[in-house]
mmCIF file of the N, C-alpha and C atoms, coordinates in Angstrom:
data_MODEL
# 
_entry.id   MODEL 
# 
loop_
_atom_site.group_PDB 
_atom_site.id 
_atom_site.type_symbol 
_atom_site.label_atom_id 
_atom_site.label_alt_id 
_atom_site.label_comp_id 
_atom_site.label_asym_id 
_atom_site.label_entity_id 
_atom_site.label_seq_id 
_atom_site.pdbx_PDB_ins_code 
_atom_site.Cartn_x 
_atom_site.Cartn_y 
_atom_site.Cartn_z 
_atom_site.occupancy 
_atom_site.B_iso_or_equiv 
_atom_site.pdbx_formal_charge 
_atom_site.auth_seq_id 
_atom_site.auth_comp_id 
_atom_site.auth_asym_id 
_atom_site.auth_atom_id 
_atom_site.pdbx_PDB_model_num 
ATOM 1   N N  . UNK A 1 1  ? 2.974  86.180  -50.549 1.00 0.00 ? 1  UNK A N  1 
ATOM 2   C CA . UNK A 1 1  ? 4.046  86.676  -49.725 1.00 0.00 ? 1  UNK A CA 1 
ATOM 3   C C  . UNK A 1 1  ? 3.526  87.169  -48.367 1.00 0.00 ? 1  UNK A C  1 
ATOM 4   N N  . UNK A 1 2  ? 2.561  87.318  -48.149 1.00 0.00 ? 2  UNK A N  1 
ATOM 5   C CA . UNK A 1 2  ? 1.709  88.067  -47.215 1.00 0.00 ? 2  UNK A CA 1 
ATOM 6   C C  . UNK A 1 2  ? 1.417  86.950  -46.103 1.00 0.00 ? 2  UNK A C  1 
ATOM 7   N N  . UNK A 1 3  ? 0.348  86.029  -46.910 1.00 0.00 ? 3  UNK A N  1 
ATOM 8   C CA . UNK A 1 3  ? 0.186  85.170  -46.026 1.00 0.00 ? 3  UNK A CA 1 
ATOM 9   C C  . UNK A 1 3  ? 0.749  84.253  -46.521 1.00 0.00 ? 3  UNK A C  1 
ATOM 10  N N  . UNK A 1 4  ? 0.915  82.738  -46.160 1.00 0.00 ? 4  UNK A N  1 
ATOM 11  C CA . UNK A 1 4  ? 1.296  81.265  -46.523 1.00 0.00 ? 4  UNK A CA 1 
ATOM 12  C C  . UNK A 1 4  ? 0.962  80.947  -47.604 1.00 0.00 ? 4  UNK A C  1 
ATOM 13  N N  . UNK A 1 5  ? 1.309  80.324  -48.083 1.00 0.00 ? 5  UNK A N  1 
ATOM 14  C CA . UNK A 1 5  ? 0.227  79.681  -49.133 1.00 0.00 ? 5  UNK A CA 1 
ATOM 15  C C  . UNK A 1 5  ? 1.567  77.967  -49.662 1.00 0.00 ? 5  UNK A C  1 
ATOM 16  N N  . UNK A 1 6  ? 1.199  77.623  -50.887 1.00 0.00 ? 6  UNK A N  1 
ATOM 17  C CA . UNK A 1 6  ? 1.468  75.863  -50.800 1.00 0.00 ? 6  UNK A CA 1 
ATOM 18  C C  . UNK A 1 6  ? 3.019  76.045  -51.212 1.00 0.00 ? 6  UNK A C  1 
ATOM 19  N N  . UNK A 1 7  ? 3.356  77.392  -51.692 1.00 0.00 ? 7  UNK A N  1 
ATOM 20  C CA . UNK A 1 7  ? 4.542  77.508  -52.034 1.00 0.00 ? 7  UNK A CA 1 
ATOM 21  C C  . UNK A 1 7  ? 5.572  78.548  -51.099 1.00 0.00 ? 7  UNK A C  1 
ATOM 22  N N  . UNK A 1 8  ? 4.606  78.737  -49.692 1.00 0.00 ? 8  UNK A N  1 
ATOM 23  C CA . UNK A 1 8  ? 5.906  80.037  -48.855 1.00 0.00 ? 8  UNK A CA 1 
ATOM 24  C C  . UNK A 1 8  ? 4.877  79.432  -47.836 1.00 0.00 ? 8  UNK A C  1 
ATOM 25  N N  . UNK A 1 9  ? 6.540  79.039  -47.109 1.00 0.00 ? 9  UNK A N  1 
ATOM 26  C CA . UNK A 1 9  ? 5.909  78.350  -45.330 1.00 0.00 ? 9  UNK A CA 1 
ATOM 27  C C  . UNK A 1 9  ? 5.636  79.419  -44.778 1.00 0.00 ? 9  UNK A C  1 
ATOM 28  N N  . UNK A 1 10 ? 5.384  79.629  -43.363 1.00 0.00 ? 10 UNK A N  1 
ATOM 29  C CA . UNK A 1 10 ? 4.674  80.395  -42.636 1.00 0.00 ? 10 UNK A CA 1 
ATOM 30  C C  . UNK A 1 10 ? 5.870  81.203  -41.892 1.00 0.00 ? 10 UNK A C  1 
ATOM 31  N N  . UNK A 1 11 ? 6.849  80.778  -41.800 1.00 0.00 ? 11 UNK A N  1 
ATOM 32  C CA . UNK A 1 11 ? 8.782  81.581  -41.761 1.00 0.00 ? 11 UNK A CA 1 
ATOM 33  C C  . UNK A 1 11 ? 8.829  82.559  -42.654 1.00 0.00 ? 11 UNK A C  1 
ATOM 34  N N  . UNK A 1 12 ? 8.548  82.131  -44.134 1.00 0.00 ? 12 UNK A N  1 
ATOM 35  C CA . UNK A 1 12 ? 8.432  83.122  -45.275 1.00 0.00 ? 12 UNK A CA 1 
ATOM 36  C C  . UNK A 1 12 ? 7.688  84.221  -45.546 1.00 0.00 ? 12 UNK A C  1 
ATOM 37  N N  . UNK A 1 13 ? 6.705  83.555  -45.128 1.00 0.00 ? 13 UNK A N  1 
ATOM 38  C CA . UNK A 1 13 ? 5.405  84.964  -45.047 1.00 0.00 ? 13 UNK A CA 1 
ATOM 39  C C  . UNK A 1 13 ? 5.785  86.421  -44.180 1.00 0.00 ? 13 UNK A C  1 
ATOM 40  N N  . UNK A 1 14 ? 4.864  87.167  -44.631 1.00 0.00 ? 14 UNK A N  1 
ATOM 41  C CA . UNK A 1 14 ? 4.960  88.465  -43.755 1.00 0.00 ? 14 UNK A CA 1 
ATOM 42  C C  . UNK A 1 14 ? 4.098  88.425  -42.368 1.00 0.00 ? 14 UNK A C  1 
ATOM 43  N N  . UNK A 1 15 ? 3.108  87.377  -42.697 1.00 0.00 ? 15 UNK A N  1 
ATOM 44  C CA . UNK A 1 15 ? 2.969  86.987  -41.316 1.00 0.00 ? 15 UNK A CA 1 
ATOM 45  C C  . UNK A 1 15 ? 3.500  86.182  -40.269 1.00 0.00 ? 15 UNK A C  1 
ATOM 46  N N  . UNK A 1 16 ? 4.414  85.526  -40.674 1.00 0.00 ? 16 UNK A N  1 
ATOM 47  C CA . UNK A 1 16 ? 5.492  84.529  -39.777 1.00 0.00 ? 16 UNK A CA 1 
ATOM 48  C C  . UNK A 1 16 ? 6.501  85.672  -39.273 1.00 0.00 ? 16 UNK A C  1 
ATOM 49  N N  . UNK A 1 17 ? 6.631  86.724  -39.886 1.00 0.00 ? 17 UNK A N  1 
ATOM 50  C CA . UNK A 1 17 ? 7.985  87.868  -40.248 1.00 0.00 ? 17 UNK A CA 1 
ATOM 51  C C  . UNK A 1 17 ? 7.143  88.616  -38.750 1.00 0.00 ? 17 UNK A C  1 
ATOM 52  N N  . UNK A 1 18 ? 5.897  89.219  -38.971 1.00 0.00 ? 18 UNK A N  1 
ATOM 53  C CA . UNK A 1 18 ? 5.099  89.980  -38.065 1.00 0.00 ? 18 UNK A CA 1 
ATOM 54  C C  . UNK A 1 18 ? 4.995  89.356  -36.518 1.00 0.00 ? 18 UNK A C  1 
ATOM 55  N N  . UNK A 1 19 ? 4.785  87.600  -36.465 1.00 0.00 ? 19 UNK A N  1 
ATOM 56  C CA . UNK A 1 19 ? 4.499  87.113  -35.249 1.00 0.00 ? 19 UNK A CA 1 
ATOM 57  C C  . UNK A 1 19 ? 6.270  87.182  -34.508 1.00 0.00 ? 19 UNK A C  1 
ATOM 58  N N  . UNK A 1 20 ? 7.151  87.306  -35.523 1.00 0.00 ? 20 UNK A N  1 
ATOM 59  C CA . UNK A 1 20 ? 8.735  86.908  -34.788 1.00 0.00 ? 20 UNK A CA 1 
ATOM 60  C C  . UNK A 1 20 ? 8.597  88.563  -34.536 1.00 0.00 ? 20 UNK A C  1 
ATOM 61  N N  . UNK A 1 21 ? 8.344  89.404  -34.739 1.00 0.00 ? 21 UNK A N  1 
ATOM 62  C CA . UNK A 1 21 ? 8.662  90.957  -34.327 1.00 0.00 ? 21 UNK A CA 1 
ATOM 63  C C  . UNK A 1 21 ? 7.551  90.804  -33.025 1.00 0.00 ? 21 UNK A C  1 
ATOM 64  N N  . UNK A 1 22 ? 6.302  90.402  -33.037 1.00 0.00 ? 22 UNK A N  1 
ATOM 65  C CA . UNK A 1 22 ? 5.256  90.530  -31.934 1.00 0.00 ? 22 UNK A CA 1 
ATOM 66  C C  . UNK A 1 22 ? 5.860  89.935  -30.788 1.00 0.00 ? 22 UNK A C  1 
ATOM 67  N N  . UNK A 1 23 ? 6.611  88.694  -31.040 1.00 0.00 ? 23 UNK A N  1 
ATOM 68  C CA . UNK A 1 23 ? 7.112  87.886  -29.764 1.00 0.00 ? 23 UNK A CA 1 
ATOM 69  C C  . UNK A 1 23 ? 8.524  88.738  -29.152 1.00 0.00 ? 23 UNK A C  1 
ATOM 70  N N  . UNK A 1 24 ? 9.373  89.434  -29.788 1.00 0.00 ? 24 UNK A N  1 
ATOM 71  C CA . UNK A 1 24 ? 10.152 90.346  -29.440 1.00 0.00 ? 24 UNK A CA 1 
ATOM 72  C C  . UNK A 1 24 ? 9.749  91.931  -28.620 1.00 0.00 ? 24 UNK A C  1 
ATOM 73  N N  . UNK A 1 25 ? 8.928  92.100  -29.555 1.00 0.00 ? 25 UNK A N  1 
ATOM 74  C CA . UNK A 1 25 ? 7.885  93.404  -29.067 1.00 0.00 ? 25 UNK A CA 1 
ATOM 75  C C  . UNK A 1 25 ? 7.493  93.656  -27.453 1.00 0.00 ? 25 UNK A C  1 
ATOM 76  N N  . UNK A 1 26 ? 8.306  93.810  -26.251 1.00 0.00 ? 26 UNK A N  1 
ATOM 77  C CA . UNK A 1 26 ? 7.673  93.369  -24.951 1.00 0.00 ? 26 UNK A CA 1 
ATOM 78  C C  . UNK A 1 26 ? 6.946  94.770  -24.521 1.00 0.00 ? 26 UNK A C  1 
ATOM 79  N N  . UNK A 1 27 ? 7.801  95.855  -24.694 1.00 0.00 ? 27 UNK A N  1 
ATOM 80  C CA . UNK A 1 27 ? 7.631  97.362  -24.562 1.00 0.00 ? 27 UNK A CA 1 
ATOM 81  C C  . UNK A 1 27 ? 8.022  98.578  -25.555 1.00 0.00 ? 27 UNK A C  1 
ATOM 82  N N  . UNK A 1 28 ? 7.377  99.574  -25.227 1.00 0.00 ? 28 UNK A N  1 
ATOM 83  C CA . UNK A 1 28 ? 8.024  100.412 -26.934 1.00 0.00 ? 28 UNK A CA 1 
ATOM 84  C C  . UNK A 1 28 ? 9.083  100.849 -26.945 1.00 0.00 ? 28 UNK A C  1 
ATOM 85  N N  . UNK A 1 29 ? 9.636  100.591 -28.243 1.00 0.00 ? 29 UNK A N  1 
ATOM 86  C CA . UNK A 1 29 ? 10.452 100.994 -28.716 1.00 0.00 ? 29 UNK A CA 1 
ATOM 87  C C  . UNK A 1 29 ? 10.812 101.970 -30.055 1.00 0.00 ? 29 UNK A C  1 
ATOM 88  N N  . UNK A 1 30 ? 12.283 102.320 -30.041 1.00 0.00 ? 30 UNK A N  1 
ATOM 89  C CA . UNK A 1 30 ? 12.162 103.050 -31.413 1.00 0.00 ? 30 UNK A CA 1 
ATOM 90  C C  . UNK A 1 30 ? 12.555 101.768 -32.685 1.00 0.00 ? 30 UNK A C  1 
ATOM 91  N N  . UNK A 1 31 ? 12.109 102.197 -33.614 1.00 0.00 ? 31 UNK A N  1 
ATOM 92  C CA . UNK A 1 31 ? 12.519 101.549 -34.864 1.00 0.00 ? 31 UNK A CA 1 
ATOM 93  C C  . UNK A 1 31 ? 13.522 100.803 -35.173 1.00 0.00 ? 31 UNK A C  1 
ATOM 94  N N  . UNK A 1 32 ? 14.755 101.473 -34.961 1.00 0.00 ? 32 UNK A N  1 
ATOM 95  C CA . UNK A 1 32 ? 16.157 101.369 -34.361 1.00 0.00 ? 32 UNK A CA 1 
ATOM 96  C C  . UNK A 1 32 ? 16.276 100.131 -33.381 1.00 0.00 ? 32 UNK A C  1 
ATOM 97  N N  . UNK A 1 33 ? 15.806 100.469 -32.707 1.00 0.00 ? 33 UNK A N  1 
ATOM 98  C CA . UNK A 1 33 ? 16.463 99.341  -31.096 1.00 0.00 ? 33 UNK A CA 1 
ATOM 99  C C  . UNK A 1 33 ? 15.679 98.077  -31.476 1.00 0.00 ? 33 UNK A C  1 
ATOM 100 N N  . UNK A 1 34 ? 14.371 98.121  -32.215 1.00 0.00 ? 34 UNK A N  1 
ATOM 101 C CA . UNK A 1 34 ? 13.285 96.851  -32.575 1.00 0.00 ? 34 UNK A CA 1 
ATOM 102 C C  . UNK A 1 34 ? 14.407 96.207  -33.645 1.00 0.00 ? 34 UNK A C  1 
ATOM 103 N N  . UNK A 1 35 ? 15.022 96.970  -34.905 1.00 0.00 ? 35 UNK A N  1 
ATOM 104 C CA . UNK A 1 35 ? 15.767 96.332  -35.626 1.00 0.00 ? 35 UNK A CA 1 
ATOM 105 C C  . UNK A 1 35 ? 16.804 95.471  -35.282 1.00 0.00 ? 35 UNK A C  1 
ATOM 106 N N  . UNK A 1 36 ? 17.328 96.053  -34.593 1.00 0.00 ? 36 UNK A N  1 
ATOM 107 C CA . UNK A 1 36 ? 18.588 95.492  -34.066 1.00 0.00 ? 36 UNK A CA 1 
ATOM 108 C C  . UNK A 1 36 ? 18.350 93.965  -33.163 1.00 0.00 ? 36 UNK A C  1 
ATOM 109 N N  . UNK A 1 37 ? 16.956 94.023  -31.938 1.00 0.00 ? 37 UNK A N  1 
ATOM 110 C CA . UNK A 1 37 ? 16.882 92.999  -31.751 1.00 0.00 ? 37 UNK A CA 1 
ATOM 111 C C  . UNK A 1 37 ? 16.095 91.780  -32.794 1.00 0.00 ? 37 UNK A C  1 
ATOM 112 N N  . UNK A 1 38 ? 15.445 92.469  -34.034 1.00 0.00 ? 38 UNK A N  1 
ATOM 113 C CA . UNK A 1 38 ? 15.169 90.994  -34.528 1.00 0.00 ? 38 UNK A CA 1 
ATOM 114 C C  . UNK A 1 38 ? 15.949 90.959  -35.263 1.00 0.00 ? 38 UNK A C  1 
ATOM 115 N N  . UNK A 1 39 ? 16.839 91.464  -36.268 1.00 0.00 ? 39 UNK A N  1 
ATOM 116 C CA . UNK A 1 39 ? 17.147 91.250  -37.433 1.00 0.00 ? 39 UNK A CA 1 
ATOM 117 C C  . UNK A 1 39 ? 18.034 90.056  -37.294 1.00 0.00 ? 39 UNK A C  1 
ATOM 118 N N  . UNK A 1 40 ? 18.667 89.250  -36.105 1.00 0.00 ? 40 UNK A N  1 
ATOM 119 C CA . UNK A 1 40 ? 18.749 87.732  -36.548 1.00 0.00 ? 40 UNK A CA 1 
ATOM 120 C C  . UNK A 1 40 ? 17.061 86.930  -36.387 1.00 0.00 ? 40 UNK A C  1 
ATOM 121 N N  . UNK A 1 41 ? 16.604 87.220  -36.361 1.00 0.00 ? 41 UNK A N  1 
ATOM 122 C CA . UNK A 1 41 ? 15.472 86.014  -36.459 1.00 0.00 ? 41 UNK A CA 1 
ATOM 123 C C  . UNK A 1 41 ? 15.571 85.950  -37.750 1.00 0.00 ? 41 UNK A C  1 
ATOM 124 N N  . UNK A 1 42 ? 15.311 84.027  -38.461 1.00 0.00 ? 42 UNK A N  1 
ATOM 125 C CA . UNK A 1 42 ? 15.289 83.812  -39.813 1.00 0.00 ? 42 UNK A CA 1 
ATOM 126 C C  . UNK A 1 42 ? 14.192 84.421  -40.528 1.00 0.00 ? 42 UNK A C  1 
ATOM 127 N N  . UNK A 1 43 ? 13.251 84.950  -39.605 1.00 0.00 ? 43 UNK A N  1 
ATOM 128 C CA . UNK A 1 43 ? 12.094 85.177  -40.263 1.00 0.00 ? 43 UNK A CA 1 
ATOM 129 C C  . UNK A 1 43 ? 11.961 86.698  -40.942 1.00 0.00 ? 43 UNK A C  1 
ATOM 130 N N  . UNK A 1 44 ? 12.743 87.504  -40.555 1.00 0.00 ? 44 UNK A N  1 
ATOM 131 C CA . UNK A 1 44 ? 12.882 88.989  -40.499 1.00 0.00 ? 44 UNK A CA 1 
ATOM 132 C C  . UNK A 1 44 ? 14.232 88.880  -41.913 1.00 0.00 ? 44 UNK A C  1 
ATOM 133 N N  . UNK A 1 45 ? 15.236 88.281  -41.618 1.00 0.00 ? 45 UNK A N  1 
ATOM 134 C CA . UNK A 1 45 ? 16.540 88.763  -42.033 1.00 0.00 ? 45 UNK A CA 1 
ATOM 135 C C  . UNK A 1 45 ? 16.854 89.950  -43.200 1.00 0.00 ? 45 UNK A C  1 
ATOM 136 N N  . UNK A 1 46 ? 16.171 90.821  -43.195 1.00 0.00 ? 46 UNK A N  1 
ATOM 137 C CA . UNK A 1 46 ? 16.559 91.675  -44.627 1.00 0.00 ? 46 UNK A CA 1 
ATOM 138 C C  . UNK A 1 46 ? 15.412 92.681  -44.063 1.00 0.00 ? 46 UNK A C  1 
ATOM 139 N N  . UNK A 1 47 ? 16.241 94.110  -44.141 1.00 0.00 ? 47 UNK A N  1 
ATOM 140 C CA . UNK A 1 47 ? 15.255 95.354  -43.929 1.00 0.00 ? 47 UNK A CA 1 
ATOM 141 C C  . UNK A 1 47 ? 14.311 95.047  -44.043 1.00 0.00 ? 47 UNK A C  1 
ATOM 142 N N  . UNK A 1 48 ? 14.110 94.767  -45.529 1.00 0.00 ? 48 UNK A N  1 
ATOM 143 C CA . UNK A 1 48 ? 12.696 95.220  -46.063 1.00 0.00 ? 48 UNK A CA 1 
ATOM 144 C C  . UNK A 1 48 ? 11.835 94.371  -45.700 1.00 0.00 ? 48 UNK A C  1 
ATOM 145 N N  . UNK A 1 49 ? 11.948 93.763  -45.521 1.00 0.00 ? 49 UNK A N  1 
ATOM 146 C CA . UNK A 1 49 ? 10.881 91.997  -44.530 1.00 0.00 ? 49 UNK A CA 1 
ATOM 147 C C  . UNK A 1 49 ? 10.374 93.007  -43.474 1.00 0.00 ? 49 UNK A C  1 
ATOM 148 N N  . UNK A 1 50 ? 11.605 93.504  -42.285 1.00 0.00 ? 50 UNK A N  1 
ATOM 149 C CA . UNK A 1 50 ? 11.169 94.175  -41.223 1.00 0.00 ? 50 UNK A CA 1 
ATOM 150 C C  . UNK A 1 50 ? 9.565  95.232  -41.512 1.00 0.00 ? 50 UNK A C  1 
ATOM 151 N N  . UNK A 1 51 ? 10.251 96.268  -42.347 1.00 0.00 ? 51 UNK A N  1 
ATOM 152 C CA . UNK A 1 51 ? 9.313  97.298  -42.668 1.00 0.00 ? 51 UNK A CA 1 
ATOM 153 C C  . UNK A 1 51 ? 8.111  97.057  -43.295 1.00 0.00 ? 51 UNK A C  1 
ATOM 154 N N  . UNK A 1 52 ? 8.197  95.651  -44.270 1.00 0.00 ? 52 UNK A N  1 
ATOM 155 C CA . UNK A 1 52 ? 7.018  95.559  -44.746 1.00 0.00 ? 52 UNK A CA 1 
ATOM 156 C C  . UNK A 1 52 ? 5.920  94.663  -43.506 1.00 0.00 ? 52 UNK A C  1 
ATOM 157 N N  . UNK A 1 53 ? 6.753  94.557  -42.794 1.00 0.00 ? 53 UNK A N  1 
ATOM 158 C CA . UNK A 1 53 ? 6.248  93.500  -41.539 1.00 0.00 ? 53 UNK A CA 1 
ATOM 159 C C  . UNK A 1 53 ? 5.087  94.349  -40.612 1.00 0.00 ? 53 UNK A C  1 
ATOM 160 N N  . UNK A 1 54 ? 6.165  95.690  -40.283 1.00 0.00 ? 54 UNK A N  1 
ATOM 161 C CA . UNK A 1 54 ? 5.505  96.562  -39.776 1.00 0.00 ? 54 UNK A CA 1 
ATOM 162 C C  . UNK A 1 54 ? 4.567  97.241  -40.267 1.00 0.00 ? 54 UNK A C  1 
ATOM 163 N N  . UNK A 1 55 ? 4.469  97.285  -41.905 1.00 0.00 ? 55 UNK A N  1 
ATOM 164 C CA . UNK A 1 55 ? 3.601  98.180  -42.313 1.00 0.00 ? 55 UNK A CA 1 
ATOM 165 C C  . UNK A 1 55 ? 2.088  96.935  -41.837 1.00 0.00 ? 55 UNK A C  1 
ATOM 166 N N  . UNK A 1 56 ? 2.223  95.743  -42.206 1.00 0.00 ? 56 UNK A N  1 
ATOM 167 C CA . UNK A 1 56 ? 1.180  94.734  -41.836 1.00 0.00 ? 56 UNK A CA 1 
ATOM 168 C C  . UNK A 1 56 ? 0.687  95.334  -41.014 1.00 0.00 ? 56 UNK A C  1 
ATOM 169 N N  . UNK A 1 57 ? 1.597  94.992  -39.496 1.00 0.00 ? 57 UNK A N  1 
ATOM 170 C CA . UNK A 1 57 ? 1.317  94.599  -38.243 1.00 0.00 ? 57 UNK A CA 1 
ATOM 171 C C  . UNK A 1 57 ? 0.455  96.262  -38.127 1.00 0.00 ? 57 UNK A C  1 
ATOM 172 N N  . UNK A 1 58 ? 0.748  96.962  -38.174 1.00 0.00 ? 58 UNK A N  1 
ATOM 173 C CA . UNK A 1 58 ? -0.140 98.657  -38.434 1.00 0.00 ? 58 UNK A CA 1 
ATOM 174 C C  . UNK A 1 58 ? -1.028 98.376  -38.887 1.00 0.00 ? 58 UNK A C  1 
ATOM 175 N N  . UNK A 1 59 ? -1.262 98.239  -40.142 1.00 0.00 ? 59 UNK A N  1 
ATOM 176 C CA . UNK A 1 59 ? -2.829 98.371  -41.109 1.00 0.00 ? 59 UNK A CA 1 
ATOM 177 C C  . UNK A 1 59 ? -4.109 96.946  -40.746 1.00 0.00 ? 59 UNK A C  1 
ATOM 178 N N  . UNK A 1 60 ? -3.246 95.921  -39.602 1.00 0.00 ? 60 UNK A N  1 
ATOM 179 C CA . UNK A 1 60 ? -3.931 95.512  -39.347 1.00 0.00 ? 60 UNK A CA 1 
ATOM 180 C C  . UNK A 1 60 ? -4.510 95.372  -37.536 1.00 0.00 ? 60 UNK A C  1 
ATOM 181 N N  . UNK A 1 61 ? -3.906 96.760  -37.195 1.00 0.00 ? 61 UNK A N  1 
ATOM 182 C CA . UNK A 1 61 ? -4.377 97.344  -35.909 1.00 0.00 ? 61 UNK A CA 1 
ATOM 183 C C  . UNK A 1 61 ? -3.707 96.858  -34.828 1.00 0.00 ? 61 UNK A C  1 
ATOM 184 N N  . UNK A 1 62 ? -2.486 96.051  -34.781 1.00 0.00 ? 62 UNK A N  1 
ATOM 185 C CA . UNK A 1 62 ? -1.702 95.500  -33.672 1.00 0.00 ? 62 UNK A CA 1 
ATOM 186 C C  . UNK A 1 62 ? -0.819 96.357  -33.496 1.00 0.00 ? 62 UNK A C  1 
ATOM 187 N N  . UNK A 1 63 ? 0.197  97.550  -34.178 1.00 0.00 ? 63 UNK A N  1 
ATOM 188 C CA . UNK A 1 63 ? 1.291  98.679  -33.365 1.00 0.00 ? 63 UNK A CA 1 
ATOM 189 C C  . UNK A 1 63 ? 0.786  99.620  -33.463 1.00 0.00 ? 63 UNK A C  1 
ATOM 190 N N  . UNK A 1 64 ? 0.913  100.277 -32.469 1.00 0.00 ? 64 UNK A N  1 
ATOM 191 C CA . UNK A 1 64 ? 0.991  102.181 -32.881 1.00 0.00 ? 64 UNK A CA 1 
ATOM 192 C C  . UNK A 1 64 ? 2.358  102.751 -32.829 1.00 0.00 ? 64 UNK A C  1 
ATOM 193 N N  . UNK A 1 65 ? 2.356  103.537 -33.329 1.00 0.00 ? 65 UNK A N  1 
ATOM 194 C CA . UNK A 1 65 ? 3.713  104.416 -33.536 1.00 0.00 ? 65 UNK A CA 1 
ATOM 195 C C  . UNK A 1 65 ? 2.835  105.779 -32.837 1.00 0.00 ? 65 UNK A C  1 
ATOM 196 N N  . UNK A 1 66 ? 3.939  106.141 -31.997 1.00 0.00 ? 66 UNK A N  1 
ATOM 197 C CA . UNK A 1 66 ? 3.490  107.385 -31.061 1.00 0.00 ? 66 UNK A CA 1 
ATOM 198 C C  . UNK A 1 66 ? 4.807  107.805 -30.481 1.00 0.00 ? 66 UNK A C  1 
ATOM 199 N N  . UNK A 1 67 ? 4.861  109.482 -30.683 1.00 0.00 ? 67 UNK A N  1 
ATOM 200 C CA . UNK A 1 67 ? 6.258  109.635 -30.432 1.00 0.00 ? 67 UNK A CA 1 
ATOM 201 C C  . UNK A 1 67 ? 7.216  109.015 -30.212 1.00 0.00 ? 67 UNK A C  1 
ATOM 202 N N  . UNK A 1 68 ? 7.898  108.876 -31.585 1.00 0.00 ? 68 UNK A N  1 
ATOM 203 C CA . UNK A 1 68 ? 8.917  108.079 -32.162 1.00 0.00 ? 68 UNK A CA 1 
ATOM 204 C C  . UNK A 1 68 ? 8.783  106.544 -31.590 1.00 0.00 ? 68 UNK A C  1 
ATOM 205 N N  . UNK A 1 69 ? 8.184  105.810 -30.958 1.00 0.00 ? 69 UNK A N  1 
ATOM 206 C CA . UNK A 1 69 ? 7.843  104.144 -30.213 1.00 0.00 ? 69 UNK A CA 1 
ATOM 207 C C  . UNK A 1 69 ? 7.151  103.312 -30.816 1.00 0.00 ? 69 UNK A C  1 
ATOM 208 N N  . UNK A 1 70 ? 7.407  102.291 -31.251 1.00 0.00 ? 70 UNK A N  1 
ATOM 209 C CA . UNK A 1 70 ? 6.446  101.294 -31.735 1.00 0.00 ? 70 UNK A CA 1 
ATOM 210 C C  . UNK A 1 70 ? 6.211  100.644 -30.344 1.00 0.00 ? 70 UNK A C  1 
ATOM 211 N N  . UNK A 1 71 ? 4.663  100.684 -30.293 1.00 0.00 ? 71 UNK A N  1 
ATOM 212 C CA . UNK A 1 71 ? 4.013  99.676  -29.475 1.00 0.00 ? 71 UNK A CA 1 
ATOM 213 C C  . UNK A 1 71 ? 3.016  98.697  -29.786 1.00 0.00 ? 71 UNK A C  1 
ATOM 214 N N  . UNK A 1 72 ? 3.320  97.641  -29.228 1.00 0.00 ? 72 UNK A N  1 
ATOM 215 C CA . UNK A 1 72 ? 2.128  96.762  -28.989 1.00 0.00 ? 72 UNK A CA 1 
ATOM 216 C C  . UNK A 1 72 ? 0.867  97.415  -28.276 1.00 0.00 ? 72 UNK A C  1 
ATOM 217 N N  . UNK A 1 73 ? -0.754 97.175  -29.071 1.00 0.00 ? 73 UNK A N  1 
ATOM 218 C CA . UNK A 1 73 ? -1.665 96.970  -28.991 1.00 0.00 ? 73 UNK A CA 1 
ATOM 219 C C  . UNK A 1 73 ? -2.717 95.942  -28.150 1.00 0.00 ? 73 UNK A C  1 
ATOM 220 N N  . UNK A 1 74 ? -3.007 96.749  -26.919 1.00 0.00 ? 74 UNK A N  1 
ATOM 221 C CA . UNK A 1 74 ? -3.285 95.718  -26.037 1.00 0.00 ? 74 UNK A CA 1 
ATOM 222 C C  . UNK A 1 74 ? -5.081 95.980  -26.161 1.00 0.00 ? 74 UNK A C  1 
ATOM 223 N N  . UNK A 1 75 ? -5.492 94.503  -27.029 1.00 0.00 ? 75 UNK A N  1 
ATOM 224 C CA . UNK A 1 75 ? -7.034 94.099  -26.826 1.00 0.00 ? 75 UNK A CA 1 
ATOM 225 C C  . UNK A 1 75 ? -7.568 92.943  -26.036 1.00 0.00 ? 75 UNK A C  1 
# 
């Protein structure tokens, strides 16, 4: 579910879910305003996709959350 594999395309994954929030992601935002603009992407569609998306995109060092804003990670 995480990553791809022979049975979940790369739409399905939490990493297909993470790159459609990164390409939205331009400046920070709150939680709230990020939801609202992806939750039509096919890749997101259901809360919990979102959040588990974000918990990824965090533990693998691409957002910070800093007073109340998710931001992109610029390396």
């Amino acid at each position: 579910m995480i990553l791809p594999t022979k049975h979940i395309s790369v739409q399905y994954s939490l990493l297909g879910a993470g790159a459609a929030i990164l390409r939205r992601l331009d400046s920070p935002e709150t939680v709230t305003a990020l939801w609202e603009r992806v939750r039509t992407e096919p890749e997101i569609d259901v809360y919990w996709r979102f959040v588990l998306s974000l918990d990824l995109l965090f533990a693998i060092g691409v957002l910070d959350f800093k007073d109340g804003l998710i931001a992109r990670l610029q390396r």
